[in-house]
ZADO-1210 file (C-alpha; in nm, 4 decimals, padded with zeros to 6 digits):
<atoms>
<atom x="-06.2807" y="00.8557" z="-04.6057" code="UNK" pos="1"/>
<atom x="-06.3857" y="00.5396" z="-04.4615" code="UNK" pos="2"/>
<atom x="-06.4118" y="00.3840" z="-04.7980" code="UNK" pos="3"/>
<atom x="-06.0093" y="00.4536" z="-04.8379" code="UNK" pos="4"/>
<atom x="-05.9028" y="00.3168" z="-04.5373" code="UNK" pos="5"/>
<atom x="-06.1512" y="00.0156" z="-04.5986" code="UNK" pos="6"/>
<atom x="-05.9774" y="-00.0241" z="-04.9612" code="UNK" pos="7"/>
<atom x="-05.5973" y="00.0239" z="-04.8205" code="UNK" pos="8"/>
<atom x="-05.6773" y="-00.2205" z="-04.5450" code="UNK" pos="9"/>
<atom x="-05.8005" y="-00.4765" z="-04.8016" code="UNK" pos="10"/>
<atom x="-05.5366" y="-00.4674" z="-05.0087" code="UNK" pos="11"/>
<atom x="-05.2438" y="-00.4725" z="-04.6947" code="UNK" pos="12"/>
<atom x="-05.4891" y="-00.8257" z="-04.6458" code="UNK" pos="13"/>
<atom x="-05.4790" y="-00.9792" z="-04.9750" code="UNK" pos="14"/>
<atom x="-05.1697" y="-00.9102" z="-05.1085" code="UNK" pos="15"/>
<atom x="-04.8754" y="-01.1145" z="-05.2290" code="UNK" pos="16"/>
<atom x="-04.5577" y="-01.1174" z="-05.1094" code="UNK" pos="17"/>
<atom x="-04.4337" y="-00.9644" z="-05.4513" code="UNK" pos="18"/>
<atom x="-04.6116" y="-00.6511" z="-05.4323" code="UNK" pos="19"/>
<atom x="-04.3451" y="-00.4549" z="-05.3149" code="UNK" pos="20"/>
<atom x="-04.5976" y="-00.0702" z="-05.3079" code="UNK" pos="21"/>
<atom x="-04.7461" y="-00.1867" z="-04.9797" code="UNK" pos="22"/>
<atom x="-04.3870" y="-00.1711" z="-04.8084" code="UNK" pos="23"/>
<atom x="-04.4143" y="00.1635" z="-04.8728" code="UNK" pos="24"/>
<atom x="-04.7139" y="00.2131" z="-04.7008" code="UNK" pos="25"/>
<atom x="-04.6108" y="00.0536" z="-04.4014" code="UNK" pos="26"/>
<atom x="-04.3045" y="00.1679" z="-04.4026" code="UNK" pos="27"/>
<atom x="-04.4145" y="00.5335" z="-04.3668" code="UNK" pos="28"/>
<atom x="-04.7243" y="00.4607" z="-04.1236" code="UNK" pos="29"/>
<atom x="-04.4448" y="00.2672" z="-03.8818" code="UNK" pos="30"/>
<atom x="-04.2466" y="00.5912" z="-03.9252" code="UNK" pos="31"/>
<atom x="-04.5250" y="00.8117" z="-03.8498" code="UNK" pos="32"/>
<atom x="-04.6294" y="00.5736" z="-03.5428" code="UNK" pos="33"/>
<atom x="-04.2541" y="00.6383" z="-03.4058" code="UNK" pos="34"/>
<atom x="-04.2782" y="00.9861" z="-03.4720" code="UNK" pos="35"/>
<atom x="-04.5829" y="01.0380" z="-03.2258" code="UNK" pos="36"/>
<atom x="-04.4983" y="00.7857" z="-02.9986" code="UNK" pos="37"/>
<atom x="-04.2602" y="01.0822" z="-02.8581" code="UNK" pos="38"/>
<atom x="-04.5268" y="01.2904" z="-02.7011" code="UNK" pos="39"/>
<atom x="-04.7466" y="00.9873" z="-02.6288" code="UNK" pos="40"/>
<atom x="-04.4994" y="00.8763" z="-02.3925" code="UNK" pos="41"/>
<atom x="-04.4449" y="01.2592" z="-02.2616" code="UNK" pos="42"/>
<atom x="-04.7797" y="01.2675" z="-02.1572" code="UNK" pos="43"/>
<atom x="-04.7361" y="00.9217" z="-01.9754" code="UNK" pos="44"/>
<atom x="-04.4351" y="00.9795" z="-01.7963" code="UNK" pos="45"/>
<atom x="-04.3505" y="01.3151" z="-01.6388" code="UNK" pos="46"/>
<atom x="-04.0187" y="01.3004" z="-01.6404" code="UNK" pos="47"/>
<atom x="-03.9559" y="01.2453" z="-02.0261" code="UNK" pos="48"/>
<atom x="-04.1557" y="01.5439" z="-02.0417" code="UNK" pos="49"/>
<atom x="-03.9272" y="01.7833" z="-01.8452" code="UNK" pos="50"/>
<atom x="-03.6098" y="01.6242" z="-02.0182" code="UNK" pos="51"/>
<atom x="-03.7468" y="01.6727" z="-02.3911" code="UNK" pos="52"/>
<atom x="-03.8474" y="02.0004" z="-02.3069" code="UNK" pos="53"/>
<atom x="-03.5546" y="02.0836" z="-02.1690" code="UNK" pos="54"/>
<atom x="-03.3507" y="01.9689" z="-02.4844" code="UNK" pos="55"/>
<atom x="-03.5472" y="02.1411" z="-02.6786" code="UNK" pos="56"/>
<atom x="-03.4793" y="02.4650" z="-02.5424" code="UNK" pos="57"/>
<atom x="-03.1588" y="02.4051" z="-02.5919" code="UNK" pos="58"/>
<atom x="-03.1313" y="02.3215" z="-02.9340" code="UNK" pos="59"/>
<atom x="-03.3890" y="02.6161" z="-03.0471" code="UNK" pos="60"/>
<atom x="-03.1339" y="02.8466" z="-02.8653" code="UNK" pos="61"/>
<atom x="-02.8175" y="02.6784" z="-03.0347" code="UNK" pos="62"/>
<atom x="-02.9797" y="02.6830" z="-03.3354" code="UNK" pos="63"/>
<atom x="-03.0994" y="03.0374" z="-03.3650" code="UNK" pos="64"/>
<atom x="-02.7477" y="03.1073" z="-03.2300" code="UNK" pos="65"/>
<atom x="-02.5664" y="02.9081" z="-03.4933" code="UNK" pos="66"/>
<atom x="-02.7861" y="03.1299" z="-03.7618" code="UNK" pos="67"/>
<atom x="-02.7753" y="03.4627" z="-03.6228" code="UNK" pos="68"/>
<atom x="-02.4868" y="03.4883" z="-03.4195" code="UNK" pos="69"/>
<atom x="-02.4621" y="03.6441" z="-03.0123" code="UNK" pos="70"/>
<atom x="-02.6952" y="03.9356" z="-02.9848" code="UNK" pos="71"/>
<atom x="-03.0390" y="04.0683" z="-02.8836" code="UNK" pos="72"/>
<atom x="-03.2215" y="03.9510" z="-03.1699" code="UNK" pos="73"/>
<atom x="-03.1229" y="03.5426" z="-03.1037" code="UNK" pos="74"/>
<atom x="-03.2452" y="03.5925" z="-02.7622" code="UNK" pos="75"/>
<atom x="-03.5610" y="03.7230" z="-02.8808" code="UNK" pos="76"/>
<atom x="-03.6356" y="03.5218" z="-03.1771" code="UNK" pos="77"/>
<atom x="-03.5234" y="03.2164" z="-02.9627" code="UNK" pos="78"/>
<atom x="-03.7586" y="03.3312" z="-02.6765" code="UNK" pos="79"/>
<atom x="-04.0676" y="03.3360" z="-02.9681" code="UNK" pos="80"/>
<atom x="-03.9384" y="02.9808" z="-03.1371" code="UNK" pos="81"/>
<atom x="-03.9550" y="02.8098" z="-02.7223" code="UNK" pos="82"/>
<atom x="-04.2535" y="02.9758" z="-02.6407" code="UNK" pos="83"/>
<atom x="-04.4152" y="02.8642" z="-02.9330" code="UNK" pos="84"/>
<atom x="-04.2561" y="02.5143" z="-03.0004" code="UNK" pos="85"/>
<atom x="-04.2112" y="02.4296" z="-02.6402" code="UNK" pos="86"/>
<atom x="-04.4794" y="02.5972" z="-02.4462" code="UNK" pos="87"/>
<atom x="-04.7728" y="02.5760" z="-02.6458" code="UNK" pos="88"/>
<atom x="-04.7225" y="02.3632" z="-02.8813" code="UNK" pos="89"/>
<atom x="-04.4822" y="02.1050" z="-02.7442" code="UNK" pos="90"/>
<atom x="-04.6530" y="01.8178" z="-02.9146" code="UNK" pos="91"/>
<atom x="-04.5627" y="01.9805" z="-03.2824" code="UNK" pos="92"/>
<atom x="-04.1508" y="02.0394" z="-03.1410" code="UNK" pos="93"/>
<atom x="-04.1043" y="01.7597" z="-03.0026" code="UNK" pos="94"/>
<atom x="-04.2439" y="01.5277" z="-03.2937" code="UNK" pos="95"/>
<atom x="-04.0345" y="01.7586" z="-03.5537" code="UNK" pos="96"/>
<atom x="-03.7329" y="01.7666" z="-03.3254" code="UNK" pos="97"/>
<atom x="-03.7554" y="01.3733" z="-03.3147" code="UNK" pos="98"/>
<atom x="-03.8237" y="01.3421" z="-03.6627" code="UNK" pos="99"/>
<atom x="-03.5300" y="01.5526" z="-03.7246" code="UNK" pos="100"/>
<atom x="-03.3039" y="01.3038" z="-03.5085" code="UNK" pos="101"/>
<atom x="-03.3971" y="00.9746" z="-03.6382" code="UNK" pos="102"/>
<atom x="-03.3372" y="01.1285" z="-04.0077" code="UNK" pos="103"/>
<atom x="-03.0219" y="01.2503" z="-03.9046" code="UNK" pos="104"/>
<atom x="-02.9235" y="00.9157" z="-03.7906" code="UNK" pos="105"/>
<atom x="-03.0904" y="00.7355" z="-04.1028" code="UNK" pos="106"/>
<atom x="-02.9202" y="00.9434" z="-04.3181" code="UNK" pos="107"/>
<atom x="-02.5938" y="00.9188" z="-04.1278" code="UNK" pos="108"/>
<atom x="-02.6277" y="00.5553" z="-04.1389" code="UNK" pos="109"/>
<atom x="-02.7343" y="00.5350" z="-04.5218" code="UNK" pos="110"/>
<atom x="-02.3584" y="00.7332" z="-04.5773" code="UNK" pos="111"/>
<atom x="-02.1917" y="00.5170" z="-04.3336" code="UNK" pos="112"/>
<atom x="-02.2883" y="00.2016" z="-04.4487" code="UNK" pos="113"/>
<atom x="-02.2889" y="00.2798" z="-04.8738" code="UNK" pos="114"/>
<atom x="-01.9222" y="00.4021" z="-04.8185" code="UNK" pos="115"/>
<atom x="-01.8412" y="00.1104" z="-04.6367" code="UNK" pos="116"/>
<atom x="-01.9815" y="-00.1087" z="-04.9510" code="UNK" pos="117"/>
<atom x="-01.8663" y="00.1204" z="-05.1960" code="UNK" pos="118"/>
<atom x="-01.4489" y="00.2187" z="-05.0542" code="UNK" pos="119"/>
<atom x="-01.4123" y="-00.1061" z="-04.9043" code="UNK" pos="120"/>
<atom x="-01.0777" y="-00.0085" z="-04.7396" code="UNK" pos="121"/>
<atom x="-01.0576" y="-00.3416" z="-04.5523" code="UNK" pos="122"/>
<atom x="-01.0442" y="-00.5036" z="-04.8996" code="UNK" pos="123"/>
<atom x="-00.6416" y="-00.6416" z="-04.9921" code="UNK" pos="124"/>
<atom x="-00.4986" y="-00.4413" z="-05.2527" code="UNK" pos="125"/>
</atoms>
């Protein structure tokens, strides 16, 4: 194991600006650094910890709602989904439930910003 990381490390140092696999590396480690950075900070700072939890209740509930509708059944598979995503294992929501943001907005931008370059409807005619 520490052979790998020796070997990736070594080649992050001694490559050329051409190689163009690295950025791929480092883009994904920054992207996995921002992912946990989330419940880094909720450990650090009590309120951040309250307020993600808190959103995250409410978008389990919305969600399960969305899915299944009003009834008995949302309230109890939402009650399982919380207890288990928010309760015990709040580092594992809130990294997903970040993740799931920032992909959103990637994505989102991505559309956004090819449709822009592709209809360019500010173009004269």
């Amino acid at each position: 194991m520490m052979e790998t990381i020796s070997m990736f490390l070594d080649s992050l140092r001694y490559s050329t600006i051409n190689e163009k696999g690295n950025f791929i590396f480092i883009a994904l480690a920054l992207m996995i650094g921002v992912v946990i950075l989330l419940p880094v900070l909720m450990v650090a700072f009590e309120p951040l910890n309250i307020i993600v939890r808190i959103m995250l209740v409410f978008v389990i509930f919305t969600t399960v709602r969305g899915f299944l509708g009003n009834g008995v059944l949302t309230i109890v598979i939402s009650g399982i989904l919380i207890y288990f995503l928010v309760i015990k294992w709040w580092w594992i929501g809130a990294s997903g439930w970040f993740a799931i943001t920032l992909a959103t907005f990637g994505v989102f931008g991505i559309v956004t910003w090819g449709s822009k370059t592709v209809l360019d409807l500010t173009r004269k005619k």
